[in-house]
Residue, then its C-alpha position, 0 to 999 in steps of 0.5 A: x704072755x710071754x711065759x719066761x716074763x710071766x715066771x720072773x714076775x712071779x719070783x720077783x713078787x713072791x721071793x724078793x729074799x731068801x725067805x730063811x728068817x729067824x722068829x725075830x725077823x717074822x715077828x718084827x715084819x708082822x708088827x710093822x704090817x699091822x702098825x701099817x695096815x691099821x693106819x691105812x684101813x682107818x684112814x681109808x674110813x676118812x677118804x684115804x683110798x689108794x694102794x702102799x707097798x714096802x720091802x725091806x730086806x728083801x721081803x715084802x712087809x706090805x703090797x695092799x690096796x685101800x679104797x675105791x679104785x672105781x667107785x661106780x664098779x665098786x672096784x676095790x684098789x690092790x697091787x695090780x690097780x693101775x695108776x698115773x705115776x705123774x712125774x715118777x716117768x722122769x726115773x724112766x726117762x733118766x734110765x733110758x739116757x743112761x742105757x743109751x750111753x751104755x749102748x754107746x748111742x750118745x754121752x751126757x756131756x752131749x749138748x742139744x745141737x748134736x741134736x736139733x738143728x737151728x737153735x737159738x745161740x743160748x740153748x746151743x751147748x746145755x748138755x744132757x747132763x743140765x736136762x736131768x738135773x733140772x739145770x739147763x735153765x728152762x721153764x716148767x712148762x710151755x703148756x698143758x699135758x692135754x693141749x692141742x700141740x704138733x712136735x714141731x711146734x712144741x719144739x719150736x716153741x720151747x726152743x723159742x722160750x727164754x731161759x729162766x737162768x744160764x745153763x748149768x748156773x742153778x737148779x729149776x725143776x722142769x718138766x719141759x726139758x726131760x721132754x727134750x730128754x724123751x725127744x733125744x732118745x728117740x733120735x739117738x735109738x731111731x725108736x719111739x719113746x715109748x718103745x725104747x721102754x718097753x724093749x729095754x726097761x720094761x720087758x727086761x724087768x718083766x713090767x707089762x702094766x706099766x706105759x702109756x699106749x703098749x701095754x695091753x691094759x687090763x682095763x677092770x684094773x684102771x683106777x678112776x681118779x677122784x680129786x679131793x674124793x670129790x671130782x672124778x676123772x676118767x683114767x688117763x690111759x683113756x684120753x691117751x687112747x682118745x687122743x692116739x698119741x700123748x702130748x709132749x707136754x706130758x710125754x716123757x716128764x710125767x703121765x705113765x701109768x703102772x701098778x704097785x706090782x710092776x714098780x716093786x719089780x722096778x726097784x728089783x731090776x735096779x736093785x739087782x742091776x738087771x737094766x743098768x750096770x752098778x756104774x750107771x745106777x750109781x750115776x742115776x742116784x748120784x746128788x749133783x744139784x742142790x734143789x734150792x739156793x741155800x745150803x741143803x743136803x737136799x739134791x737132784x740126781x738123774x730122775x730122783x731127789x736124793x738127800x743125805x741123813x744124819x746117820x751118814x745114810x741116804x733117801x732117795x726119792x721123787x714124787x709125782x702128781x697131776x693133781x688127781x693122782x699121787x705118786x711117791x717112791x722112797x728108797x733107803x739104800x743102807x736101810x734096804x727099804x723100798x716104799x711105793x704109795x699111790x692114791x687117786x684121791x688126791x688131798x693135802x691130807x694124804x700127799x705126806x702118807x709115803x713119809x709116814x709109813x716110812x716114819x713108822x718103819x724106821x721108828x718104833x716108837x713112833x704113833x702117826x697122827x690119824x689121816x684126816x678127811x679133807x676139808x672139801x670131802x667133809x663139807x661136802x658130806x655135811x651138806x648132803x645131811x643138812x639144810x642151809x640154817x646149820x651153815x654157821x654149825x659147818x663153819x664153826x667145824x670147819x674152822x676148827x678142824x681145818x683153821x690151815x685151809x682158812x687164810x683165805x676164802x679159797x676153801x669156800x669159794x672152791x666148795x660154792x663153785x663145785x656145787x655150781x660145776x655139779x649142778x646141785x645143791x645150788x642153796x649150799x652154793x649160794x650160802x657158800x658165797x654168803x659166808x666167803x663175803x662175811x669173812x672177806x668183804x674185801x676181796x672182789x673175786x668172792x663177790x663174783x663169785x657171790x653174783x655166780x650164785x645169785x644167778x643160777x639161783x635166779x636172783x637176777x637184781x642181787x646178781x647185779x648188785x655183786x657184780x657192781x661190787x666186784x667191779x668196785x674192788x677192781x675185779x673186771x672180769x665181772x663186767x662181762x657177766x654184769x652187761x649180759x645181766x643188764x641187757x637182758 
């Protein structure tokens, strides 16, 4: 390690202020830690597992790991658990333009036939400045972020799609167009995107976790993720590495991976400038675009949602997720508070935990409600205790406990075909599908579903007969699964 790097990592962790703080100050950091801490270690009791770090003032209140980070290991999570930061890429992405117009390699008022040649008449003139502020009218996405796809034929593609708005006309969040961002400052640095971070984000900051393929990972530290702390899925790092490249579905909008260490140097190096002028930084955070059609103080800067407070303050924030992992970033510039929270346990019960925390710090008054398990990690720990004549006791707690994820049978059909997907408990999994067409005896994917059960249980006339239904209420994809049934 480059020992220069190795030094400002260390200063820029372990003294982000003069540490000169009155008893007050002291005691003040002390409480926040402990109100923090105790949300999180509790929580952590019902599934939270991830990792969550504050500054405020200049002084770390918090930097602390919960929860499993590989569970076969037994590894725990902490500050230097590497993580998928999702969509949190974009913040690079948007840094990156705006380093090149410092260098004097392009302006964001360039528009993509500067360059890419033969485009279609109406993607001609969208700007850059339209492509970071999600304005430039294309879709989400044209694909998966691990689809088989060449450059060219991502390209050729997207600039073959139709626009979902005129350019510039209004807001529509997409991943594809900041992959045209990566793709342009490639061609305006002659260098990797990948590179281009490195050389002129990452290394300055003294961020040597943080990338998709050139760091040299310290690989007992990559988190596993754990969809709903049920699914596992291996570190993204490794099917970039499988693969030998990352997709440009992915490339550039989301996917790095990187640690609750190096993203507090991040925040330094912006904070202090180190990778941006003060001019260019408050560009990147600057509100231009209202992110929906009614009047909002909600709005998209360069990589980051920015929203203006009552207090006359700002929040400035983004998100990102691939549904395993979840990535939050919060900055209150007046307040000098900076929160970064990630979990690879994915739930919607530990989405909002960033807000929280910051709910706490900024509220001393304030008790957060406790984090609750979520509705697919609790069922599936009550099945691995019980037989299938306590199906009616489940349901009753699960109607009780979680009456948001009942408006329709997705909870339980989810819960059956994950059984089926594992292989096991395929009792639980038929009962599942039992009770889904109790309460929806209408609805002809549950009946599918139900003549999933039936089959892999070996019930082949009662598999039949639930196929027959689905088909009665217009599910069609049942009548391949129903000849195959009958002809054999």
């Amino acid at each position: 390690m480059n020992k220069t790097i190795f030094l400002f990592s260390l200063i820029t962790i372990f003294q982000f202020g003069v540490f000169n703080l009155s008893a007050q100050q002291k005691t003040e950091s002390t409480s926040l830690f402990s109100k923090i801490d105790l949300y999180l270690a509790t929580g952590s009791k019902n599934g939270f597992s991830g990792a969550v770090s504050v500054v405020k003032n200049g002084e770390i209140i918090i930097n602390k790991g919960y929860g499993k980070a590989n569970k076969d290991t037994q590894t725990l999570n902490n500050p230097n658990t590497i993580f998928d930061i999702g969509s949190n890429t974009k913040q690079f992405t948007s840094t990156a333009i705006l380093k090149l117009v410092e260098l004097n390699k392009l302006n964001v008022t360039d528009s993509l036939s500067k360059y890419f040649t033969e485009l279609p008449i109406d993607k001609r003139n969208i700007t850059i400045h339209q492509l970071l502020t999600h304005t430039a009218g294309f879709s989400e996405s044209i694909g998966r972020d691990f689809s088989d796809i060449s450059q060219k034929d991502f390209f050729e593609k997207l600039f073959e799609s139709k626009l979902l708005s005129e350019p510039g006309e209004k807001y529509s969040y997409s991943n594809a167009g900041y992959s045209i961002l990566g793709r342009i400052i490639e061609l305006a640095s002659a260098q990797s995107y990948e590179a281009f971070l490195k050389e002129h984000l990452f290394l300055p900051a003294g961020m040597l976790q943080t990338g998709y393929l050139l760091p040299k990972w310290d690989t007992k530290q990559m988190s596993h993720g754990y969809n709903r702390n049920i699914i596992e899925m291996e570190p993204t790092i490794t099917r970039y590495q499988a693969d030998g490249d990352v997709n440009w579905n992915l490339k550039a909008n989301g996917g790095i991976n990187s640690t609750q260490n190096d993203m507090l140097l991040w925040y330094k190096a912006l904070k202090t400038n180190i990778i941006l002028t003060p001019k260019s930084f408050k560009k990147l955070t600057t509100p231009y675009q209202n992110t929906s059609s009614s009047e909002s103080t909600s709005s998209y800067g360069y990589g980051w949602g920015v929203k203006k407070l009552e207090n006359s303050s700002k929040r400035i924030t983004h998100n990102g997720s691939n549904g395993t992992y979840w990535h939050t970033l919060i900055w209150y510039p007046k307040e000098d508070i900076f929160i970064v929270y990630a979990t690879n346990a994915n739930s919607s019960k530990v989405e909002g935990i960033a807000y929280v925390v910051a709910k706490i710090i900024l509220d001393e008054s304030y008790a957060p409600e406790p984090i609750k398990n979520n509705a697919y990690s609790f069922a599936m720990d009550y099945i691995n205790q019980h037989s299938t004549d306590k199906s009616n006791a489940l349901l009753a707690l699960l109607q009780e406990n979680y009456a948001d994820d009942f408006r329709n049978g997705g909870l339980l059909n989810t819960l059956g075909n994950l059984l089926l997907r594992f292989n096991e408990n395929l009792d639980w999994a038929l009962e599942f599908f039992k009770m889904n067409i109790q309460l929806y005896p209408e609805d002809g994917n549950l009946w599918d579903s139900l003549g999933d059960g039936y089959k892999v249980n070996n019930l082949k006339e009662d598999a039949i007969k639930s196929y027959q239904k689905a088909i009665e209420l217009g599910y069609e994809d049942s009548q391949e699964k129903l000849s195959e049934l009958v002809k054999n």
